[in-house]
PDB file of the backbone (N, CA, C, O) and the ligand in Angstrom, with CONECT records:
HET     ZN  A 101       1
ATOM      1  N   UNK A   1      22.518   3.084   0.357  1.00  0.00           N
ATOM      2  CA  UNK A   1      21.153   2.862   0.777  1.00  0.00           C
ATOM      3  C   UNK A   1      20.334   4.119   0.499  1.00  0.00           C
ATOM      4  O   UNK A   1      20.796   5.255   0.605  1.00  0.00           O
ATOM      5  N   UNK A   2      19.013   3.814   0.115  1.00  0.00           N
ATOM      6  CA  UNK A   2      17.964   4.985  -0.414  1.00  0.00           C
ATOM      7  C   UNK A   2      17.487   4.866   0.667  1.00  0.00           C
ATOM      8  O   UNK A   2      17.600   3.816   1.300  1.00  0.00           O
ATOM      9  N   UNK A   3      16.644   6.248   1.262  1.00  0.00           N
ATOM     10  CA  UNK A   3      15.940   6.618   2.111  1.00  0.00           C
ATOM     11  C   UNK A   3      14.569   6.877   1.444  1.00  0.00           C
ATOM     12  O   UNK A   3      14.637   8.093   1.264  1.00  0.00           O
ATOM     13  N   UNK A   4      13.485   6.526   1.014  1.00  0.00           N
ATOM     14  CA  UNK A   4      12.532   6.822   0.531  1.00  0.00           C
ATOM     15  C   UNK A   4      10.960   7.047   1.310  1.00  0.00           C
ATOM     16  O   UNK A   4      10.242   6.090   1.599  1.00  0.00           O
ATOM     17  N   UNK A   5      10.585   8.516   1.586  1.00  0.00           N
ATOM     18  CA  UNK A   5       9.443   8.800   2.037  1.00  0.00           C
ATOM     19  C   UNK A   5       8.172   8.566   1.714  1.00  0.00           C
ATOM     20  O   UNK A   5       7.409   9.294   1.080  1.00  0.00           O
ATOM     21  N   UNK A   6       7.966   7.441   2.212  1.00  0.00           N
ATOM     22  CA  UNK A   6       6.550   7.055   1.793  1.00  0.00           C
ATOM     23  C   UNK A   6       5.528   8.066   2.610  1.00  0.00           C
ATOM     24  O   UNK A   6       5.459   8.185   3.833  1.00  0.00           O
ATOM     25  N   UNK A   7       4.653   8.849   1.482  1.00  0.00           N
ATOM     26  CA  UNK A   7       3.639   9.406   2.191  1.00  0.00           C
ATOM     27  C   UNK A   7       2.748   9.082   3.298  1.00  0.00           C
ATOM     28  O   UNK A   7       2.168  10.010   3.863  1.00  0.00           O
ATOM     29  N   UNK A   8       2.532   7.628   3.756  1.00  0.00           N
ATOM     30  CA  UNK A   8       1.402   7.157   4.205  1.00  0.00           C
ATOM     31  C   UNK A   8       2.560   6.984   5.771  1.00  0.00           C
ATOM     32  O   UNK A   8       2.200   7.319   6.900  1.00  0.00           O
ATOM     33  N   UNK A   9       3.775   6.466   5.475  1.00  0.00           N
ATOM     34  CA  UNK A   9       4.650   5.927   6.747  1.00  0.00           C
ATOM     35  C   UNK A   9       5.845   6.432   7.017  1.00  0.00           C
ATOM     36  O   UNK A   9       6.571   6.031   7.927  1.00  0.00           O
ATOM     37  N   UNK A  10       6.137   7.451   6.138  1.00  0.00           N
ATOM     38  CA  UNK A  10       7.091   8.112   6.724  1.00  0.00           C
ATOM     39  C   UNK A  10       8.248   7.342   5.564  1.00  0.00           C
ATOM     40  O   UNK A  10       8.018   6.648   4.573  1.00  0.00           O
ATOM     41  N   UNK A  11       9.782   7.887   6.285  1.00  0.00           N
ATOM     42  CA  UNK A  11      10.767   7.583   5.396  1.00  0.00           C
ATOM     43  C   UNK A  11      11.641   6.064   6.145  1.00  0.00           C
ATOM     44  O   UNK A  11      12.090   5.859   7.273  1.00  0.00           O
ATOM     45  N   UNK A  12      11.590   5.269   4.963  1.00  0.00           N
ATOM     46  CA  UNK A  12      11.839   3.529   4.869  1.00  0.00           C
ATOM     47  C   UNK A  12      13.248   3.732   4.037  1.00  0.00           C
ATOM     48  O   UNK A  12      13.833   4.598   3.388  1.00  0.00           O
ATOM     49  N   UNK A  13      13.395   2.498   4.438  1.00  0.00           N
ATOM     50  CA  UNK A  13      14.795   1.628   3.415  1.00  0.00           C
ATOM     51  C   UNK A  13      14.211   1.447   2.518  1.00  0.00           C
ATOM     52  O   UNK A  13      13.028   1.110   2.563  1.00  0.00           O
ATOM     53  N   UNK A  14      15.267   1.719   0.796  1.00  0.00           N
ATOM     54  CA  UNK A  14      14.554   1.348  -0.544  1.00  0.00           C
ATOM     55  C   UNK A  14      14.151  -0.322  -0.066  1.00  0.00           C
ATOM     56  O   UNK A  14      12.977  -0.692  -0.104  1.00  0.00           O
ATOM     57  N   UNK A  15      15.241  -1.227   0.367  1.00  0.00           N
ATOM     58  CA  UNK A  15      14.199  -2.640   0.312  1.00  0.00           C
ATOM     59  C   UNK A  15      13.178  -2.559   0.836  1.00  0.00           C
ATOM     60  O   UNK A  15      12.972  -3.718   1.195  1.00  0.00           O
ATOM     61  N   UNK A  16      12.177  -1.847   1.215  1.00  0.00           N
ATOM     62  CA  UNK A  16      10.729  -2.010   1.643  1.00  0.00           C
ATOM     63  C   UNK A  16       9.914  -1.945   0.062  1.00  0.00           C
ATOM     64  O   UNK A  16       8.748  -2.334   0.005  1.00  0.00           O
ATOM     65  N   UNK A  17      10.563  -1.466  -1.103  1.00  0.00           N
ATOM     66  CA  UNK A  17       9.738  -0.602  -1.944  1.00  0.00           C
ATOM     67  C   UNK A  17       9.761  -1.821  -3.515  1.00  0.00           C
ATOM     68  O   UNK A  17      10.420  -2.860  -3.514  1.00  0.00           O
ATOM     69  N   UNK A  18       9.349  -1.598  -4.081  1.00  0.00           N
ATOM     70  CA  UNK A  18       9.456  -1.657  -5.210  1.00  0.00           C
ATOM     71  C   UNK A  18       9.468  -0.338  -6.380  1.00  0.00           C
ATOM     72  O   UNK A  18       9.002   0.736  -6.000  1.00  0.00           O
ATOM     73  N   UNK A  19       9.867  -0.420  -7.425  1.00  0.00           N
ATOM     74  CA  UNK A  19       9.676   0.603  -8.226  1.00  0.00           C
ATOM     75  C   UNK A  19       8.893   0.708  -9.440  1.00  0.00           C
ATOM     76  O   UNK A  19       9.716   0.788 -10.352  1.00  0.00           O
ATOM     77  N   UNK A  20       7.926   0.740  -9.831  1.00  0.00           N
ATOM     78  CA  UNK A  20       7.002   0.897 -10.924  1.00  0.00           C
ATOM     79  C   UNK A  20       7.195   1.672 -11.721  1.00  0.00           C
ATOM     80  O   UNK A  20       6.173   2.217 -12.137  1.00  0.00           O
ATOM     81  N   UNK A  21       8.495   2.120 -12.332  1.00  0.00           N
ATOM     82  CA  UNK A  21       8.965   3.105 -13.694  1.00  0.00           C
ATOM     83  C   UNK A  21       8.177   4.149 -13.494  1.00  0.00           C
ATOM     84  O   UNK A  21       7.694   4.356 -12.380  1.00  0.00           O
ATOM     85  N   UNK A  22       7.977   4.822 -14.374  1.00  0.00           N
ATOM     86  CA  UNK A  22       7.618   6.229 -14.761  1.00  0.00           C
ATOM     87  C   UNK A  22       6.045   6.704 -14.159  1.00  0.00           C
ATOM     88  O   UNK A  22       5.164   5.901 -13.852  1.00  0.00           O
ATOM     89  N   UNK A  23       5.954   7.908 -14.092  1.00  0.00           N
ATOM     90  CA  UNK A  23       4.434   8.441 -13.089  1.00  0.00           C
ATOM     91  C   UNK A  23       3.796   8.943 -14.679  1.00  0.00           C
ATOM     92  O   UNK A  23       4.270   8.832 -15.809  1.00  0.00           O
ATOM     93  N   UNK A  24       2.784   9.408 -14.277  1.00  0.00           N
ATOM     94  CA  UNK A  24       1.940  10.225 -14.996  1.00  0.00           C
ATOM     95  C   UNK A  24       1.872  10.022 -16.791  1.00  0.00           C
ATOM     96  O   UNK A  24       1.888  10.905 -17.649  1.00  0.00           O
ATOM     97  N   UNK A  25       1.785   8.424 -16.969  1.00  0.00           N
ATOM     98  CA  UNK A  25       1.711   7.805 -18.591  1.00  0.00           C
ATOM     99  C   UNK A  25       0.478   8.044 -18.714  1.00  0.00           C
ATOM    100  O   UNK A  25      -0.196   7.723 -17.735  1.00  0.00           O
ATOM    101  N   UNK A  26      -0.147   8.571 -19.715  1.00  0.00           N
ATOM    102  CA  UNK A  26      -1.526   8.775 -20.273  1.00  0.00           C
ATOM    103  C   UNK A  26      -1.713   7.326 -20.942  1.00  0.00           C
ATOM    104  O   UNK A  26      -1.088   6.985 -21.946  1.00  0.00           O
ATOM    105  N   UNK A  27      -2.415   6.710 -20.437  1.00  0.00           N
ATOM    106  CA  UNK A  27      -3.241   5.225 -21.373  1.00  0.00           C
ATOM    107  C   UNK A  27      -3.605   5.717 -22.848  1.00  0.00           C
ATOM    108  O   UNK A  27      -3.479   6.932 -23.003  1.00  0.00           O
ATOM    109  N   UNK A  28      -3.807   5.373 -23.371  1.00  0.00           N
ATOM    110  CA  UNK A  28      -4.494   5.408 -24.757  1.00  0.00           C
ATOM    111  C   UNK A  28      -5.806   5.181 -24.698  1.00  0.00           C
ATOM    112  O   UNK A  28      -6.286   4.767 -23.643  1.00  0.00           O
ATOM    113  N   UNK A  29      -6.653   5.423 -25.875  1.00  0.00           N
ATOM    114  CA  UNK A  29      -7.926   4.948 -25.518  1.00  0.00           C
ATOM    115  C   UNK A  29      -8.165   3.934 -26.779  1.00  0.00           C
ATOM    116  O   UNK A  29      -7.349   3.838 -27.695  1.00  0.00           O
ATOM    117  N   UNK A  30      -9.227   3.285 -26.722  1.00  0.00           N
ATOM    118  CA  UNK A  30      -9.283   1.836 -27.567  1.00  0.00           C
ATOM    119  C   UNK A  30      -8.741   2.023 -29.161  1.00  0.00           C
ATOM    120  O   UNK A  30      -8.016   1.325 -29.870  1.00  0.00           O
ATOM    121  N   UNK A  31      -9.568   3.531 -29.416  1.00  0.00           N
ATOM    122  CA  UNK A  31      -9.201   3.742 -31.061  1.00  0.00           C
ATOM    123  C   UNK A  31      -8.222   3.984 -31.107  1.00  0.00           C
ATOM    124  O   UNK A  31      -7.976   4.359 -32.253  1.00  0.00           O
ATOM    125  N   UNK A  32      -7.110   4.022 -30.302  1.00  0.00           N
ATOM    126  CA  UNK A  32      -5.448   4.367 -30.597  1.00  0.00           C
ATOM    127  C   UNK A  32      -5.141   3.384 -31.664  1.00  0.00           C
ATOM    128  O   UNK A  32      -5.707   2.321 -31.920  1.00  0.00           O
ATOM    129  N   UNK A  33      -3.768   4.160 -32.437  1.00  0.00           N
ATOM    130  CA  UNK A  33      -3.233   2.908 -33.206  1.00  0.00           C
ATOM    131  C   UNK A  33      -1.743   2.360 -33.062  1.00  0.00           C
ATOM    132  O   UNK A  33      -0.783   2.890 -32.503  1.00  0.00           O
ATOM    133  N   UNK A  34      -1.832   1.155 -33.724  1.00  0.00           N
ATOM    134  CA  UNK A  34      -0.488   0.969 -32.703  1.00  0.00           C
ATOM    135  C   UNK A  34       0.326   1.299 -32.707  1.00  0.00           C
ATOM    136  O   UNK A  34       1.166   0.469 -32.363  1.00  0.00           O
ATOM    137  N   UNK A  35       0.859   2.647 -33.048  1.00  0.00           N
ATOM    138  CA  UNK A  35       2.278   3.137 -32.836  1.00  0.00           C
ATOM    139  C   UNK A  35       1.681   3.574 -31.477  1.00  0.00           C
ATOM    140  O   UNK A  35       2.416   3.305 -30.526  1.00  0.00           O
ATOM    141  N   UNK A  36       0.522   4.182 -31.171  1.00  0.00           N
ATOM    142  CA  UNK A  36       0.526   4.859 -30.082  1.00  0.00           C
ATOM    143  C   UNK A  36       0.765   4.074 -28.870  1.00  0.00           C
ATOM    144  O   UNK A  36       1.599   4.407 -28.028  1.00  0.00           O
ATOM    145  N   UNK A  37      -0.014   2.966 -28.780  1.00  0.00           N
ATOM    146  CA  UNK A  37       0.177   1.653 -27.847  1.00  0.00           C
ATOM    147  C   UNK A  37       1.871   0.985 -27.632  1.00  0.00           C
ATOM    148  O   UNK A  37       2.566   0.797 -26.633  1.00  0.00           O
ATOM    149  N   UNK A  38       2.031   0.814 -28.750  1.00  0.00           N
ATOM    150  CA  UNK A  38       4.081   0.930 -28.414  1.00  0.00           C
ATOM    151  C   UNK A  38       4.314   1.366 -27.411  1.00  0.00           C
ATOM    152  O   UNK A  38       4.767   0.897 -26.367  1.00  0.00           O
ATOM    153  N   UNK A  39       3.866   2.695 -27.842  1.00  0.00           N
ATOM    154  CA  UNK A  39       5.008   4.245 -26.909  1.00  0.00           C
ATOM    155  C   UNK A  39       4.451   3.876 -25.830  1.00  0.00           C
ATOM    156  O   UNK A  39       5.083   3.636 -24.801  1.00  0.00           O
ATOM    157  N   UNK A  40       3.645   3.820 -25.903  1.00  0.00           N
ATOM    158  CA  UNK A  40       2.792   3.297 -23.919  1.00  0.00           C
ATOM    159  C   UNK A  40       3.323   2.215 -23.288  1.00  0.00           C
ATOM    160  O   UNK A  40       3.675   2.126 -22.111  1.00  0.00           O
ATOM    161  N   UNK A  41       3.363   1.213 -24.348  1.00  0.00           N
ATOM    162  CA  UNK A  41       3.857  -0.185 -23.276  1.00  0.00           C
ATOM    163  C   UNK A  41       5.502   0.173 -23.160  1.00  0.00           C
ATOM    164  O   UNK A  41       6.125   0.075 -22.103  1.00  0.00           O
ATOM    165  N   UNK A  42       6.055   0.578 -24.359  1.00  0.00           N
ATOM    166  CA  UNK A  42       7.560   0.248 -24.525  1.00  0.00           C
ATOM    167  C   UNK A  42       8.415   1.410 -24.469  1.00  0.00           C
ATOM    168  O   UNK A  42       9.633   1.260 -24.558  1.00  0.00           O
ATOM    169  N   UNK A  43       7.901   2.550 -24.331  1.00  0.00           N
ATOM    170  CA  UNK A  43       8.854   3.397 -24.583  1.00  0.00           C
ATOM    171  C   UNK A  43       8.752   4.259 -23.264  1.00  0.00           C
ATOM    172  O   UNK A  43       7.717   4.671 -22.738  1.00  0.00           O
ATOM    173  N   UNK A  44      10.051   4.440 -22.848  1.00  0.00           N
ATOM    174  CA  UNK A  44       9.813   5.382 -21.583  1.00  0.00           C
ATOM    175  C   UNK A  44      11.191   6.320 -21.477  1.00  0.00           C
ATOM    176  O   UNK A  44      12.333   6.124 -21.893  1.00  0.00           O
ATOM    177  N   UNK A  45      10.722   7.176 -20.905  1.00  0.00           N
ATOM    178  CA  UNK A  45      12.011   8.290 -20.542  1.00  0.00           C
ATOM    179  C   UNK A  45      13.215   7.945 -20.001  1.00  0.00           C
ATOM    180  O   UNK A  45      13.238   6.831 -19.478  1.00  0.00           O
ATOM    181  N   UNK A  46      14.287   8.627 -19.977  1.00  0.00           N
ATOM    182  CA  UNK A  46      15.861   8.188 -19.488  1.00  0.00           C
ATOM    183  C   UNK A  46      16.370   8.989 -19.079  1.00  0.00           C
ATOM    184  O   UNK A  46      17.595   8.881 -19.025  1.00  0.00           O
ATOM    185  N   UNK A  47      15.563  10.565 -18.426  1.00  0.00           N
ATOM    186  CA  UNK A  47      16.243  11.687 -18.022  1.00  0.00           C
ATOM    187  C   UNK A  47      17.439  11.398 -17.310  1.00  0.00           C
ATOM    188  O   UNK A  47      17.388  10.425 -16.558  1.00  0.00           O
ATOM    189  N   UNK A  48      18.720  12.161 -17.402  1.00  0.00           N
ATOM    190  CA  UNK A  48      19.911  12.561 -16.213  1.00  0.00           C
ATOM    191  C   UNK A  48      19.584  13.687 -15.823  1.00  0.00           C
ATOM    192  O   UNK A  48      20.123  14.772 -16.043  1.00  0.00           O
ATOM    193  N   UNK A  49      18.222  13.301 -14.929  1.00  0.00           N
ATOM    194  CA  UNK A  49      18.247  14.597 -14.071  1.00  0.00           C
ATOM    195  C   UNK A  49      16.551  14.422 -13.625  1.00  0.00           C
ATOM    196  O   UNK A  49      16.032  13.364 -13.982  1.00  0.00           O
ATOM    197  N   UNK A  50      15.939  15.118 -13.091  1.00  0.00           N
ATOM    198  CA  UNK A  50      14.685  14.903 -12.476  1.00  0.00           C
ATOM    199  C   UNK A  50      13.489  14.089 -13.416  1.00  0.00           C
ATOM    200  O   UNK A  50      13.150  14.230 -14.591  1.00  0.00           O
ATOM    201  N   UNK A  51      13.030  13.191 -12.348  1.00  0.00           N
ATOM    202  CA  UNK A  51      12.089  11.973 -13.355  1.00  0.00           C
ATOM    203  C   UNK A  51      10.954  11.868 -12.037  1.00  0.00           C
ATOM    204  O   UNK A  51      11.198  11.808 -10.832  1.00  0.00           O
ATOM    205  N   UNK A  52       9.839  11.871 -12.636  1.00  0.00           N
ATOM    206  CA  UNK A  52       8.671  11.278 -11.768  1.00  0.00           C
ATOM    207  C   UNK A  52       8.363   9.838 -11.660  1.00  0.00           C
ATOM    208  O   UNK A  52       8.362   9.329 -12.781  1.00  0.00           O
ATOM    209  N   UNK A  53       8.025   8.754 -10.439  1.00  0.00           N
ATOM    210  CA  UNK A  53       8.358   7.467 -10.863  1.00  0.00           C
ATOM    211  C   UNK A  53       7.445   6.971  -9.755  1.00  0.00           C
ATOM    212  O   UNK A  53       7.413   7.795  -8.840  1.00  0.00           O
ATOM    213  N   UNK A  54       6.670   5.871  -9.524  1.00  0.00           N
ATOM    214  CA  UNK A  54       5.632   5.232  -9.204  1.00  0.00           C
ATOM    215  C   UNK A  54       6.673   4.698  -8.230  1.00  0.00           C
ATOM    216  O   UNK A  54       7.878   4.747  -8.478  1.00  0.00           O
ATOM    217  N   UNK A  55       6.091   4.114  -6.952  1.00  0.00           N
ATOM    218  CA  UNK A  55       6.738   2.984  -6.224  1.00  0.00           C
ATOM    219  C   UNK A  55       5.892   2.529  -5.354  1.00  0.00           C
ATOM    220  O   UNK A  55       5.097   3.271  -4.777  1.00  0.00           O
ATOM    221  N   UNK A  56       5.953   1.420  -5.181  1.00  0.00           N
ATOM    222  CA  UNK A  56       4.941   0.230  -3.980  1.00  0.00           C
ATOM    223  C   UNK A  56       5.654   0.095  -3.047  1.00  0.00           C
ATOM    224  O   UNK A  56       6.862  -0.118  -3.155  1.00  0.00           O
ATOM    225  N   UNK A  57       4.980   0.205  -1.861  1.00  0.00           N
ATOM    226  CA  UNK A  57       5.605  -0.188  -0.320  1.00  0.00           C
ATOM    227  C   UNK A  57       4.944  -0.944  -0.206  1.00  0.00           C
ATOM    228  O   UNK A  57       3.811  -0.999   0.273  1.00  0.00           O
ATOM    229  N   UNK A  58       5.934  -2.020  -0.881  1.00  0.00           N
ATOM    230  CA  UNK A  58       5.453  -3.888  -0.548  1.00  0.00           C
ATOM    231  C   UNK A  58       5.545  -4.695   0.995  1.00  0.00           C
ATOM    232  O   UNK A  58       4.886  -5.569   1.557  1.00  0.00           O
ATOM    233  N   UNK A  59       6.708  -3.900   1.312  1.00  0.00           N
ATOM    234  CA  UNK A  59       7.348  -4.208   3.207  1.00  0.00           C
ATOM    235  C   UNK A  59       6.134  -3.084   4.172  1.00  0.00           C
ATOM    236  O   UNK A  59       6.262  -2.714   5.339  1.00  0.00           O
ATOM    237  N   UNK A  60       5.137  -2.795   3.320  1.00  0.00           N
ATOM    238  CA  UNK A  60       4.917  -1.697   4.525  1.00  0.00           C
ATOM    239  C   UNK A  60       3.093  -1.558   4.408  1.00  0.00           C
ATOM    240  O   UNK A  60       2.390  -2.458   4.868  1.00  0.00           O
ATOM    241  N   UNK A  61       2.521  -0.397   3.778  1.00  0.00           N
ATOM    242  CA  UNK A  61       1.336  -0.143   3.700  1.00  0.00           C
ATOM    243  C   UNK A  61       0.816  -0.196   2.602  1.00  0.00           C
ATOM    244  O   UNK A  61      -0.288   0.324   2.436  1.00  0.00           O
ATOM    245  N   UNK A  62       1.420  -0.784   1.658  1.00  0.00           N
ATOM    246  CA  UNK A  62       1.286  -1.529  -0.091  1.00  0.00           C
ATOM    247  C   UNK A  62       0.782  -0.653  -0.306  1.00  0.00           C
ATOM    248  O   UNK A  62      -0.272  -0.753   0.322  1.00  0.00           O
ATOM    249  N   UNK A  63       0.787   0.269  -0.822  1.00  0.00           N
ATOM    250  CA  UNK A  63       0.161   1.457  -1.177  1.00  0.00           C
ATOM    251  C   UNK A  63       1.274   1.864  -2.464  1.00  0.00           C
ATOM    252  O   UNK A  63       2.492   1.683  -2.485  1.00  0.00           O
ATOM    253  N   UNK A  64       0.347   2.503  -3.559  1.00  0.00           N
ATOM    254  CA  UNK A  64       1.212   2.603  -4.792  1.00  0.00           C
ATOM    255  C   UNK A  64       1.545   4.599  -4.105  1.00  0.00           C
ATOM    256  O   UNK A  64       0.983   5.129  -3.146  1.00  0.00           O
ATOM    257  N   UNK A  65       2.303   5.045  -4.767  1.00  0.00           N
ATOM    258  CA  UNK A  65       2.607   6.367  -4.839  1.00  0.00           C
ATOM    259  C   UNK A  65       3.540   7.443  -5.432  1.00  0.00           C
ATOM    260  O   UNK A  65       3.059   7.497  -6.563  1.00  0.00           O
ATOM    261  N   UNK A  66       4.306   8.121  -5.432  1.00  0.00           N
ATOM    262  CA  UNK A  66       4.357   8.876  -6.617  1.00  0.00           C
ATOM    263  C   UNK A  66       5.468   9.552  -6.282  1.00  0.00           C
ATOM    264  O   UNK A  66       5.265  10.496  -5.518  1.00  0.00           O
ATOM    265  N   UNK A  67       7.174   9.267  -6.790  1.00  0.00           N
ATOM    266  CA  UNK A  67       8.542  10.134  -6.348  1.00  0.00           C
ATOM    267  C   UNK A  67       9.133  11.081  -6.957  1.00  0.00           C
ATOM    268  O   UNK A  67       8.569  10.803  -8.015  1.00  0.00           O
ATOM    269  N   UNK A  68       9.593  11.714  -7.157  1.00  0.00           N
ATOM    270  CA  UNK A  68      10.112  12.596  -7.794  1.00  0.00           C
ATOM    271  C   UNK A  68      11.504  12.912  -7.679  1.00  0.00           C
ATOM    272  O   UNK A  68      11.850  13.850  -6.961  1.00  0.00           O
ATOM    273  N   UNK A  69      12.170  12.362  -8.186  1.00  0.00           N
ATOM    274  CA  UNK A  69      13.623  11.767  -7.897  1.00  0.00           C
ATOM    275  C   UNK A  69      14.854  12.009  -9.016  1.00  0.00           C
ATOM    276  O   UNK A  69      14.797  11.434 -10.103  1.00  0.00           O
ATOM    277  N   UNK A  70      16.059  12.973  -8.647  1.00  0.00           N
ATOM    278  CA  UNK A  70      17.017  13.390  -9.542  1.00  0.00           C
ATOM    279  C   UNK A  70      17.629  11.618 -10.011  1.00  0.00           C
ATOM    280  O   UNK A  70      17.730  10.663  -9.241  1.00  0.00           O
ATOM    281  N   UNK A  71      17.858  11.645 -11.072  1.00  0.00           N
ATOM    282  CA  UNK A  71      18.206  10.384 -11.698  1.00  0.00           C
ATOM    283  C   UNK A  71      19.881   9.667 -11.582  1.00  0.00           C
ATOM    284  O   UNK A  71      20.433   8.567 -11.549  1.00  0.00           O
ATOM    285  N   UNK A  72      20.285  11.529 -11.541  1.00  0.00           N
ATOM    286  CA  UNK A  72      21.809  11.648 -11.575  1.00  0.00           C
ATOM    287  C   UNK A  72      22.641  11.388  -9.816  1.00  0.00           C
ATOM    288  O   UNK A  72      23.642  10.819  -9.381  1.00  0.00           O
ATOM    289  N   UNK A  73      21.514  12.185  -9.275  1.00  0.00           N
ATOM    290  CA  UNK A  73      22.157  12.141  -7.671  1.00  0.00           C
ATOM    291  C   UNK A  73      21.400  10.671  -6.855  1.00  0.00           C
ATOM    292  O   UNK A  73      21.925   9.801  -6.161  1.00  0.00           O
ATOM    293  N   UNK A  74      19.979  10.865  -7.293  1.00  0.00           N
ATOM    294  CA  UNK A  74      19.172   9.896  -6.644  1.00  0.00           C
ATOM    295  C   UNK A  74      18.839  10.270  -4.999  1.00  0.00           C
ATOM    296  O   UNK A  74      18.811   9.602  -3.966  1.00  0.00           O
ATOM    297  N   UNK A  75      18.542  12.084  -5.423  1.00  0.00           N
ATOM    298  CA  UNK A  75      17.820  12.986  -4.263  1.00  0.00           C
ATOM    299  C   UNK A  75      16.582  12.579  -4.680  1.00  0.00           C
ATOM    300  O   UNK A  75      16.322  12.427  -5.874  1.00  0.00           O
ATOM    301  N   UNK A  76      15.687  12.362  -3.675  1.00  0.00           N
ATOM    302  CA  UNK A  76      14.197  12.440  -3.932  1.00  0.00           C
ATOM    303  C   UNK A  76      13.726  14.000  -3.084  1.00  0.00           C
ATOM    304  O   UNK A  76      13.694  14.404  -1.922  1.00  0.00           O
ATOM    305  N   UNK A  77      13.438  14.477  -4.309  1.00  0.00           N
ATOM    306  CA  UNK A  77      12.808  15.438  -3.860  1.00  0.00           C
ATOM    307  C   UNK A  77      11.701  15.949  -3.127  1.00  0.00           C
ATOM    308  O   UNK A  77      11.749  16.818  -2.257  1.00  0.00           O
ATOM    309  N   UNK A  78      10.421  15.172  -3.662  1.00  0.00           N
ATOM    310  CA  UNK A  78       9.216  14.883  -2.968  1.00  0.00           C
ATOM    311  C   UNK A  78       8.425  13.768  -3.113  1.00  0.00           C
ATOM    312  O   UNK A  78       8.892  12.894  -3.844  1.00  0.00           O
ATOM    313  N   UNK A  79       7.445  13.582  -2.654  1.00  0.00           N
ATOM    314  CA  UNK A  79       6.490  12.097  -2.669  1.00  0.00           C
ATOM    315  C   UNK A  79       5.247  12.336  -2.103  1.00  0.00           C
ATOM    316  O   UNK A  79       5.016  12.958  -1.066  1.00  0.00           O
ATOM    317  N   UNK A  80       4.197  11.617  -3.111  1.00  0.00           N
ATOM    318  CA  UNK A  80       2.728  11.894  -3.076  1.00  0.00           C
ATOM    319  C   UNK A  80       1.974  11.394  -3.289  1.00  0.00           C
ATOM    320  O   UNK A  80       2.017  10.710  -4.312  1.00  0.00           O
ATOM    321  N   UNK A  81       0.922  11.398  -2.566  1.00  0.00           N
ATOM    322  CA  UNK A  81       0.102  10.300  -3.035  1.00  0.00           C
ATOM    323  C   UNK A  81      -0.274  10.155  -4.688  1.00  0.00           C
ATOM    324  O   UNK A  81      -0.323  11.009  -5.574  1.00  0.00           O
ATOM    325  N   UNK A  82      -0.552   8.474  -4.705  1.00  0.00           N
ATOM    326  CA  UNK A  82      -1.317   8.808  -6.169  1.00  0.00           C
ATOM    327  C   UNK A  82      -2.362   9.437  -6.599  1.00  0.00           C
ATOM    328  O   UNK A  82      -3.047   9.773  -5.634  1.00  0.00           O
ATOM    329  N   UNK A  83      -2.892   9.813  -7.758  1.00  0.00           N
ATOM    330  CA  UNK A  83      -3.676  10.979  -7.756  1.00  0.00           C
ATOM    331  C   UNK A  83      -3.640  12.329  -7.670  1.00  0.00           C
ATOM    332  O   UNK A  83      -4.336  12.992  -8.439  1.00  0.00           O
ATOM    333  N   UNK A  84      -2.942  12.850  -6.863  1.00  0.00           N
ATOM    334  CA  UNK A  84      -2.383  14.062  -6.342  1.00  0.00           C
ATOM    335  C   UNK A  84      -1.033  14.567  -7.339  1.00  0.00           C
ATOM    336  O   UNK A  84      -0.135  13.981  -7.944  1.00  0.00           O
ATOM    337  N   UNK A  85      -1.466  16.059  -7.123  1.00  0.00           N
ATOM    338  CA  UNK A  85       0.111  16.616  -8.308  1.00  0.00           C
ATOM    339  C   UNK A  85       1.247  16.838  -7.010  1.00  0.00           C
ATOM    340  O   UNK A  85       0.942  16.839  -5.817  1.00  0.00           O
ATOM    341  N   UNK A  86       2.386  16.992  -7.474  1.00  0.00           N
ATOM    342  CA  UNK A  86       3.296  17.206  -6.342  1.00  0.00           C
ATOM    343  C   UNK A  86       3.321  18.107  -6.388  1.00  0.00           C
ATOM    344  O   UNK A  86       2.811  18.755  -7.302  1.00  0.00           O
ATOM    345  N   UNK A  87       4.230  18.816  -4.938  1.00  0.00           N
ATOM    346  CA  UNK A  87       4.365  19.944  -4.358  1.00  0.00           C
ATOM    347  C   UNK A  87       5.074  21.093  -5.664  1.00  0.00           C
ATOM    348  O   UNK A  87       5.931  20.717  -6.463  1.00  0.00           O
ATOM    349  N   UNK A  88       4.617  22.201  -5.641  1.00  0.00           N
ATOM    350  CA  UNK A  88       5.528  22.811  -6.612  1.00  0.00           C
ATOM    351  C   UNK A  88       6.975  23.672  -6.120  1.00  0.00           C
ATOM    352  O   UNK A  88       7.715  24.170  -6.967  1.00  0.00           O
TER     353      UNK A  88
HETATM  354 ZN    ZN A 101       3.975   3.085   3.243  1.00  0.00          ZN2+
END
């Protein structure tokens, strides 16, 4: 079982959450071409070892937000709102 600290409610059971893959993807802008749009929709990181990653507290204050989580151990290190950079 994951323990995951939601900024807004404190620390929940992963089943409260969902997970929304990867944090901090830069969109493209319209004149992109499509290799660039690929890499955006389809291509994403696979670190063994620290990854930034979106998650929804669907069981709780639905609020999207922002983990920072070893891939290998599945320590979360910190969590933040969206918008916000994490702790350094
Ligand atoms: Zn919450």
């Amino acid at each position: 079982m994951l323990l995951i600290p939601c900024p807004h409610c404190g620390e929940r059971n992963e089943i409260e959450f969902a997970c929304g893959g990867q944090a901090h993807l830069e969109r493209p802008g319209p004149q992109a071409d499509a290799t660039r749009w690929a890499r955006y929709l389809y291509y994403r990181a696979n670190p063994n070892g620290t990854q930034r990653e979106r998650w929804f507290h669907a069981a709780g204050c639905r609020r999207w937000f922002n983990v920072e989580r070893d891939t290998a151990s599945h320590e979360i290190r910190t969590a933040y709102p969206m918008g916000e950079a994490p702790a350094p």
